[in-house]
N, C-alpha and C positions, 0 to 999 in steps of 0.2 A: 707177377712172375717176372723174373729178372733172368738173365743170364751174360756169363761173362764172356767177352771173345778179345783175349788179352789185356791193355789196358782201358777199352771199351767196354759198358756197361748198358746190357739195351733192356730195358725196361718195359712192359705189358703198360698202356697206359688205361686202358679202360677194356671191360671184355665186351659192353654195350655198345661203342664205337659205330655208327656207320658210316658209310663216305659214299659219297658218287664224285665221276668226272661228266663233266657241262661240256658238248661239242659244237661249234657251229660251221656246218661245208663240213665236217670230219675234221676237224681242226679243234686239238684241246684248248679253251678258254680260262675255264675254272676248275676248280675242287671243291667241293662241299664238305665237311663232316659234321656231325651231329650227335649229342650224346646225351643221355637224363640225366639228372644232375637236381639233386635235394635246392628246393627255392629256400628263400628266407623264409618263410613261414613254413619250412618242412614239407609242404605238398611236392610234388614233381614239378620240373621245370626241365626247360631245355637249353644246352648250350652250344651255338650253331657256329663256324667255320667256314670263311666261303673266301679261297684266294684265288684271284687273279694270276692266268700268266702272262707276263710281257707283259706290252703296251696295249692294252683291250680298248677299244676307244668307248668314250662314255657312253653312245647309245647302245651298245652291246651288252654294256654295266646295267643299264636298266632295262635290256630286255633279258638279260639272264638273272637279275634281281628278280624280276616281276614274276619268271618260271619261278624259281625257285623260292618265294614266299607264295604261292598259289598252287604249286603242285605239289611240292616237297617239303616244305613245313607246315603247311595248314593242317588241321587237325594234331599235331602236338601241344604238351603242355606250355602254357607261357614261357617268355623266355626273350634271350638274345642272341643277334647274330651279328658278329663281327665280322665288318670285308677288310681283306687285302689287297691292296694295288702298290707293291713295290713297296717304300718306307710310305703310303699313303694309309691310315686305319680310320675309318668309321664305322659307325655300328646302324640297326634299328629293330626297336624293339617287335619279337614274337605276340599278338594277341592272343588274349587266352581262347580257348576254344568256343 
């Protein structure tokens, strides 16, 4: 679903979508999203979202990683999940179930 708001065009990207926000002290750190998404071999897979705000310092990175591939993607289908930190991108891969 699309719609126009002059010469902006905002676009429905997936109706499967889901998101959470990562807080530490009450203080937003990350964004999560997650969405199915057909694998190479057709079965279901996942393609996971996870940005950074600001300057999060590394330990925070791997303890909001380690949440979030133990509580919030475990048990989905295979797949990947790319981070954000600023112009920084790496990824690791989802185990299948």
């Amino acid at each position: 679903m699309s719609e126009g708001f002059g010469p902006i065009e905002v676009c429905e990207s997936s109706a499967a979508l889901r998101g959470w926000e990562l807080s530490l002290g009450g203080a937003s750190v990350a964004r999560l999203t997650c969405e199915p998404v057909p694998g190479p071999d057709g079965r279901p897979a996942t393609s996971a979202r996870l940005y950074f705000d600001g300057d999060v310092r590394p330990e925070t990175m791997r303890q909001v990683i380690e949440v979030v591939s133990q509580q919030l993607l475990r048990g989905l289908p295979a797949g990947t999940c790319v981070v954000y930190r600023g112009h920084i991108v790496s990824s690791f891969e989802l185990p299948a179930r």
